[in-house]
C-alpha positions as a LaTeX table, in Angstrom:
\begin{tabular}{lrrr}
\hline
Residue & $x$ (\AA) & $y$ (\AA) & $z$ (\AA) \\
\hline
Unk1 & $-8.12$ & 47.40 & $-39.67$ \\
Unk2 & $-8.54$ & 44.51 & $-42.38$ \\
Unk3 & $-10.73$ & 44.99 & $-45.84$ \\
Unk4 & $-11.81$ & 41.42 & $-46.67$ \\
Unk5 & $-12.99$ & 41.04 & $-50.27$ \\
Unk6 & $-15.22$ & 37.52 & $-49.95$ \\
Unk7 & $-15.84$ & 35.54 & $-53.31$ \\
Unk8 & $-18.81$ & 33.57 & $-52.89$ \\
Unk9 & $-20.01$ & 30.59 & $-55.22$ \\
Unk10 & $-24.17$ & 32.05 & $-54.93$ \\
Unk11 & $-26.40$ & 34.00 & $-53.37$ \\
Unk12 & $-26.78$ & 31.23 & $-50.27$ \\
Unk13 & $-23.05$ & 31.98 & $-49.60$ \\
Unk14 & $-22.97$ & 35.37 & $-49.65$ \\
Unk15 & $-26.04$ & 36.14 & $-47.75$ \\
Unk16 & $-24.30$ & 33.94 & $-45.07$ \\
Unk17 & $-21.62$ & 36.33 & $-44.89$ \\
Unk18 & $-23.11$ & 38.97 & $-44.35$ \\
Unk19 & $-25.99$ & 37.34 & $-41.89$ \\
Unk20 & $-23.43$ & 35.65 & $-39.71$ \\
Unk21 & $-20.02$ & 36.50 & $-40.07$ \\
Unk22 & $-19.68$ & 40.50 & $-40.38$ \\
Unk23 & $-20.63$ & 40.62 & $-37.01$ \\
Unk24 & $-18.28$ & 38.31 & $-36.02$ \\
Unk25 & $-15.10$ & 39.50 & $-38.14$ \\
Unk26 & $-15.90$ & 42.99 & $-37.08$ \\
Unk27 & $-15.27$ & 42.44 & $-33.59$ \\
Unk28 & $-11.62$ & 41.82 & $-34.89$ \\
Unk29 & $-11.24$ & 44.62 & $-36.66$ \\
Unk30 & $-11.95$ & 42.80 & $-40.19$ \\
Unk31 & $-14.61$ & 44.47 & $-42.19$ \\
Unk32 & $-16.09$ & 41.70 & $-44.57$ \\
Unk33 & $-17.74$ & 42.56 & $-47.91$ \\
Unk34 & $-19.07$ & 39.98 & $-49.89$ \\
Unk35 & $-20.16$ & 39.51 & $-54.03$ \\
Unk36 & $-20.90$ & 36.83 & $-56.13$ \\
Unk37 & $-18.13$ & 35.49 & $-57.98$ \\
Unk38 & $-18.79$ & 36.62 & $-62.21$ \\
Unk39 & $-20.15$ & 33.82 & $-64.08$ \\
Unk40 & $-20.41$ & 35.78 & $-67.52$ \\
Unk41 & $-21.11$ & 39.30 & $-69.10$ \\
Unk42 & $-22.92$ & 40.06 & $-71.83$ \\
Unk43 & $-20.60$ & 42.13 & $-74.19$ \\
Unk44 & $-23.72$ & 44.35 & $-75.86$ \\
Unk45 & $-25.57$ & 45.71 & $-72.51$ \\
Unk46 & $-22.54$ & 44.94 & $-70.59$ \\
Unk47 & $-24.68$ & 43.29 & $-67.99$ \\
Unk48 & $-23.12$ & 40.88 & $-65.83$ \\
Unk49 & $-24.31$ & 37.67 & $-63.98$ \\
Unk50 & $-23.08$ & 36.40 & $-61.06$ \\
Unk51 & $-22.75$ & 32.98 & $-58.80$ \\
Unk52 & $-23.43$ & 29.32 & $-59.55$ \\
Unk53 & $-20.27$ & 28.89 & $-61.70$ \\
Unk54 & $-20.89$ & 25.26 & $-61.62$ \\
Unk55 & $-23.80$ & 25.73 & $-64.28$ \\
Unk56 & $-22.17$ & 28.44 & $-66.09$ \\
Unk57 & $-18.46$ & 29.05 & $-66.15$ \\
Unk58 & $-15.21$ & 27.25 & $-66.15$ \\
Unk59 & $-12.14$ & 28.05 & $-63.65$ \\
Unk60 & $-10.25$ & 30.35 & $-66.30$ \\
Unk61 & $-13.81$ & 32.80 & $-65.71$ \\
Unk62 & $-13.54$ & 32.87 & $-61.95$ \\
Unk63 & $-10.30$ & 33.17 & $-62.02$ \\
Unk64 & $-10.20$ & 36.31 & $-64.02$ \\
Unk65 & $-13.27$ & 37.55 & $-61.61$ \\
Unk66 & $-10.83$ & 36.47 & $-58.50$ \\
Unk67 & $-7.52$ & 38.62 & $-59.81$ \\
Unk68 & $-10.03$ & 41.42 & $-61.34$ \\
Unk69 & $-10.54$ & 42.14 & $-57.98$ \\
Unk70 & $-7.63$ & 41.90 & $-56.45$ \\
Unk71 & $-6.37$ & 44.50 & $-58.82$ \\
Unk72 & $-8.76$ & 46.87 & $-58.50$ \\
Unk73 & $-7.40$ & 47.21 & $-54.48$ \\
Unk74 & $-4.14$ & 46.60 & $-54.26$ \\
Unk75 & $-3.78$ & 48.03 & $-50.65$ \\
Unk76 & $-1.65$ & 45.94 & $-48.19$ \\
Unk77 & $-4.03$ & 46.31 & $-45.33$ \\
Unk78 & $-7.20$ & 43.72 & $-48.17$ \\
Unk79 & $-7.34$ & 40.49 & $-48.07$ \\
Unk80 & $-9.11$ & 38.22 & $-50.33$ \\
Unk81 & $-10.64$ & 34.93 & $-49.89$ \\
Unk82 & $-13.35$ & 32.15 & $-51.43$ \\
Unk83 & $-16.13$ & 30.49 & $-50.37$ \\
Unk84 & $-16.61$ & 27.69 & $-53.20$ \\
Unk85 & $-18.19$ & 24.13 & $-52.11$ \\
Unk86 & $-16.03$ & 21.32 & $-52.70$ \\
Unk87 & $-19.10$ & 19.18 & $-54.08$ \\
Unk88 & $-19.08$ & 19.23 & $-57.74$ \\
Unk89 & $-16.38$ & 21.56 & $-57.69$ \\
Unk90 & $-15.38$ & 21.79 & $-61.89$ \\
Unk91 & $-13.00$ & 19.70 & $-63.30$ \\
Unk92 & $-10.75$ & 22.55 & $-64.37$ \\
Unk93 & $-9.77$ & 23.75 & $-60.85$ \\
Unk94 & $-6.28$ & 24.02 & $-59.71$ \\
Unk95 & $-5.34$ & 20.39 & $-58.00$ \\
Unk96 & $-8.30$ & 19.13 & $-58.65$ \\
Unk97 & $-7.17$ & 15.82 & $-60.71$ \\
Unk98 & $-4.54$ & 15.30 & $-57.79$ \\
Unk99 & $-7.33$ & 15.76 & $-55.26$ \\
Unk100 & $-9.61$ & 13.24 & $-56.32$ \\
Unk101 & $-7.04$ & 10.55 & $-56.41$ \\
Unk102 & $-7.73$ & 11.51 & $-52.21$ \\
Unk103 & $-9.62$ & 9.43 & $-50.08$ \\
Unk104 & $-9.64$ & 11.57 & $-46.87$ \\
Unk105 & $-11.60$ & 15.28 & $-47.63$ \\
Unk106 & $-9.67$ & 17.36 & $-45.52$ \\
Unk107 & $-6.30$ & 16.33 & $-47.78$ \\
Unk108 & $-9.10$ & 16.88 & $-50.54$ \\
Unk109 & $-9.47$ & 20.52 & $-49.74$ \\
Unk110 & $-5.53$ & 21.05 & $-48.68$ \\
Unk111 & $-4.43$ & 19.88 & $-52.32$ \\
Unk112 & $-7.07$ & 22.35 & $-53.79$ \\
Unk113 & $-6.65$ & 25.59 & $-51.53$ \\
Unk114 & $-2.91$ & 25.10 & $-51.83$ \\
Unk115 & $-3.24$ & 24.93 & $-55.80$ \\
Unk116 & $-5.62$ & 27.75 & $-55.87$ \\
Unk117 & $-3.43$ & 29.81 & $-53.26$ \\
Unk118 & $-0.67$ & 29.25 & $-55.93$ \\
Unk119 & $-2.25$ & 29.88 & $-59.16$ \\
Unk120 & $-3.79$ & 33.44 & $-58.12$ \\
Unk121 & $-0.21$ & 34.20 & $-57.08$ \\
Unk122 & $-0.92$ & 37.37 & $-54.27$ \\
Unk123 & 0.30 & 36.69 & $-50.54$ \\
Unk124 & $-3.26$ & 38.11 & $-49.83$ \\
Unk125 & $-5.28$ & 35.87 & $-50.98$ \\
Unk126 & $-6.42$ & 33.26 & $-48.66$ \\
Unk127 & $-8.32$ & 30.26 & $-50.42$ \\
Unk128 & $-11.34$ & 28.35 & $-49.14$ \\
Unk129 & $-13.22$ & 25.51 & $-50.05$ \\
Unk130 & $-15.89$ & 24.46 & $-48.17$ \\
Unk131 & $-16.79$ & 20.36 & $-47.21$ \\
Unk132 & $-18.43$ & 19.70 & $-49.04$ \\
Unk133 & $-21.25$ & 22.28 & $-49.39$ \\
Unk134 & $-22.92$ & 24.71 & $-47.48$ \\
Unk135 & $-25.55$ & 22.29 & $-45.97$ \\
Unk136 & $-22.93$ & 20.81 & $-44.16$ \\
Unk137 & $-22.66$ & 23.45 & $-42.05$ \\
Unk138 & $-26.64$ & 23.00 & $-41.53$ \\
Unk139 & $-26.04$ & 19.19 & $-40.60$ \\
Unk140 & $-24.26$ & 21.24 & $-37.51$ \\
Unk141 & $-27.73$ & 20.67 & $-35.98$ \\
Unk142 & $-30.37$ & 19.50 & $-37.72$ \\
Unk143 & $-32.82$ & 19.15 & $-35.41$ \\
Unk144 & $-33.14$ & 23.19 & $-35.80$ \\
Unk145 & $-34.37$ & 22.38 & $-39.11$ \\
Unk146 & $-37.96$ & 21.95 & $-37.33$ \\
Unk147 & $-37.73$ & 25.53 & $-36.91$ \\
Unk148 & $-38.92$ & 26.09 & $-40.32$ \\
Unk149 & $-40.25$ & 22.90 & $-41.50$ \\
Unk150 & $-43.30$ & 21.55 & $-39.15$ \\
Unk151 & $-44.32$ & 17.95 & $-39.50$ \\
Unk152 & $-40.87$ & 16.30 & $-40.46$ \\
Unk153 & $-39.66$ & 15.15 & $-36.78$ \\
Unk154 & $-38.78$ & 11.69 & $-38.78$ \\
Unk155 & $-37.02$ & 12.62 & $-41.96$ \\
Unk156 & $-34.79$ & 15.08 & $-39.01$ \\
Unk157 & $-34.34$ & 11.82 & $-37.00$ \\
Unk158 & $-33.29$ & 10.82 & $-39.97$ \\
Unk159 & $-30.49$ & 13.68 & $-40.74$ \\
Unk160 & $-29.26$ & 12.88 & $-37.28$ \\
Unk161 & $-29.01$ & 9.49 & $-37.62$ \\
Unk162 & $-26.70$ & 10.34 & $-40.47$ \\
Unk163 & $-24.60$ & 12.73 & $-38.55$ \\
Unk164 & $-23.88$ & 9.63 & $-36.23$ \\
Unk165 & $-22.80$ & 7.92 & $-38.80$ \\
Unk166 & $-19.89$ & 10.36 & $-39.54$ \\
Unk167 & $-18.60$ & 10.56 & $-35.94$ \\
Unk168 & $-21.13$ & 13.76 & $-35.68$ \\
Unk169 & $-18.33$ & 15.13 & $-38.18$ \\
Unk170 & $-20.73$ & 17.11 & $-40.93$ \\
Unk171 & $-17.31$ & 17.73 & $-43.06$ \\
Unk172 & $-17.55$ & 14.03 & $-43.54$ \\
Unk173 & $-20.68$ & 13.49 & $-45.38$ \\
Unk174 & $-19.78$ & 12.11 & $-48.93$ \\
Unk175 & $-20.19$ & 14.26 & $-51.94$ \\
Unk176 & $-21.95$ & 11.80 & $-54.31$ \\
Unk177 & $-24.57$ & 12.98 & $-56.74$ \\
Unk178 & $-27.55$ & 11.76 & $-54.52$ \\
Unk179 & $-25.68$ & 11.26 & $-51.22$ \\
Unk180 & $-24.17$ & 14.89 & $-50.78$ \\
Unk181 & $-25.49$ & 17.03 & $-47.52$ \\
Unk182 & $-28.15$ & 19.06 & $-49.96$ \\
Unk183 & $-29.57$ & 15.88 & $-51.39$ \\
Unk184 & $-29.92$ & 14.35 & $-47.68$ \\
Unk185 & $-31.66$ & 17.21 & $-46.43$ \\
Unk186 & $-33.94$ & 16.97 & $-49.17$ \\
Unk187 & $-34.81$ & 13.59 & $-49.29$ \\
Unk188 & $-36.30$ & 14.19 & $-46.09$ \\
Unk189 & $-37.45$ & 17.38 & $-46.11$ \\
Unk190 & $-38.74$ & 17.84 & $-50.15$ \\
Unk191 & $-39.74$ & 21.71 & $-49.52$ \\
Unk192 & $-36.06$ & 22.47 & $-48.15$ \\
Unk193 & $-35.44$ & 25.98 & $-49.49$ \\
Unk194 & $-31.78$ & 26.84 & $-49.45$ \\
Unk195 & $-31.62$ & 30.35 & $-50.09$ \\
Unk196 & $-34.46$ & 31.36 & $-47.81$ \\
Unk197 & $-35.13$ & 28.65 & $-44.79$ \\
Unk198 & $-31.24$ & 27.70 & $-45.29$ \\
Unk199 & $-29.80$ & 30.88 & $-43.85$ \\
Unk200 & $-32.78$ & 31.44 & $-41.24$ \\
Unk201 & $-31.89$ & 27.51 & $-39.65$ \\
Unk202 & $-28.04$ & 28.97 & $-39.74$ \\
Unk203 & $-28.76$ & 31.59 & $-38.23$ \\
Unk204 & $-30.57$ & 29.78 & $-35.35$ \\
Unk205 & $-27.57$ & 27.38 & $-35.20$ \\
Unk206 & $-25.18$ & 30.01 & $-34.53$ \\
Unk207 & $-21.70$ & 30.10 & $-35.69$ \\
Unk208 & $-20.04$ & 28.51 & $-32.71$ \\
Unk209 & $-21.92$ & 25.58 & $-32.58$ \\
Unk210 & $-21.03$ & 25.28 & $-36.45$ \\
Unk211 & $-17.33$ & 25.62 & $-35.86$ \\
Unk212 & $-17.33$ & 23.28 & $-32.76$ \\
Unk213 & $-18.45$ & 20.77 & $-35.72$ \\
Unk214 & $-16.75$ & 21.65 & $-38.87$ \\
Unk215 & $-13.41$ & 21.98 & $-38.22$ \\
Unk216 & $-12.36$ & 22.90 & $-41.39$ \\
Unk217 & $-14.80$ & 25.33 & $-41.46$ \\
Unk218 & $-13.33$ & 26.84 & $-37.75$ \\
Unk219 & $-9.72$ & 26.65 & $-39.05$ \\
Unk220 & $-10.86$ & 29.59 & $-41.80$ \\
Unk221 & $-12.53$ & 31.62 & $-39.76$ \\
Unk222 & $-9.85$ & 31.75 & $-36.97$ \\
Unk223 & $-7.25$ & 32.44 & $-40.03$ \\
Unk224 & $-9.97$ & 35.68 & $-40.94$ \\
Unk225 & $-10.17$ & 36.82 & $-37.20$ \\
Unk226 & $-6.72$ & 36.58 & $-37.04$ \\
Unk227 & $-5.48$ & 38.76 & $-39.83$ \\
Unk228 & $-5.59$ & 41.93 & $-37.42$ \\
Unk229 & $-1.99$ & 40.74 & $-35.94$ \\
Unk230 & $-0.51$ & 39.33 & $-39.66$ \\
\hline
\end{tabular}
């Protein structure tokens, strides 16, 4: 039996966790739990805030949130991992100036997990960074976007029109300011609610049909179902 300690960038992430992949994990004997990585703490009430380090914190903060963790359970049978978008991903991060000198993502995210995997220094840690944001895992299907939002059929013509352009790759859509997989969605869809409608669309897309799109996103999982024989 695994412990997985998941650090997720917001709320979005984690409630994907625990919507759609503690079911999954479980069935291989990895038991997911998921927080919000620590953004600051206010030294007087002690109270702490948590997720969207991109608007609060630099890498030094989540990095002491990452290894506070690991310390606290220093059992061999945890494992720790991420969930952090690559899209605006701060400057500061480990192989992140190396990274953008990248033109292809996936060498992107290799550069940065590797660095990562190497600063925080514990064999059981296991870094992830999502391409390029969790919408891209949305982009999966985006026709199941009408599930929510009634009255849209073009602006999700649209999205799929875009998802042709990328060899139906979602892991491909570019991370610029107005062009990255959030931004699309909501160009065409202006009431797109992440936190809420975002995880109910997931959750009709289904995790295999996600993974049978994002590959990066499948090779992370597999390494999580996996750990049961490491």
């Amino acid at each position: 039996m695994i412990r997985l300690h998941i650090t997720a960038e917001g709320q979005t992430e984690e409630r994907f966790v625990n919507k759609l992949m503690v079911s999954l994990l479980s069935r291989s004997s990895v038991f997911p739990n998921v927080r919000c990585v620590l953004t600051s703490r206010k030294k007087r009430t002690k109270r702490e805030y948590r997720g969207g380090f991109r608007a609060h914190c630099a890498y030094p903060t989540v990095r002491k949130d990452i290894i506070s963790w690991i310390a606290e359970d220093n059992n061999r049978e945890c494992r720790f991992t991420t969930m952090f978008d690559l899209y605006a991903l701060p400057e500061d991060f480990p192989g992140k100036v190396e990274a953008n000198r990248q033109s292809d993502p996936y060498e992107k995210v290799s550069i940065i997990e590797k660095a990562l995997g190497d600063d925080i220094g514990d064999r059981r840690f296991i870094p992830y960074i999502q391409l390029h944001e969790f919408e891209a895992l949305i982009f999966s299907e985006p026709g199941q976007l009408a599930i929510e939002y009634f009255g849209y059929e073009s602006g999700i013509a649209n999205l799929n029109g875009m998802l042709k352009n990328v060899g139906g790759n979602p892991e491909l859509l570019d991370d610029g300011y107005e062009t990255c997989p959030s931004r699309r969605i909501i160009q065409e869809i202006p009431d797109y609610d992440k936190a809420n409608a975002g995880i109910i669309v997931a959750e009709k897309i289904g995790l295999a049909r996600m993974r049978s799109k994002c590959r990066h996103f499948n090779d992370w999982l597999t390494k999580l179902e996996e750990l049961k024989s490491s």
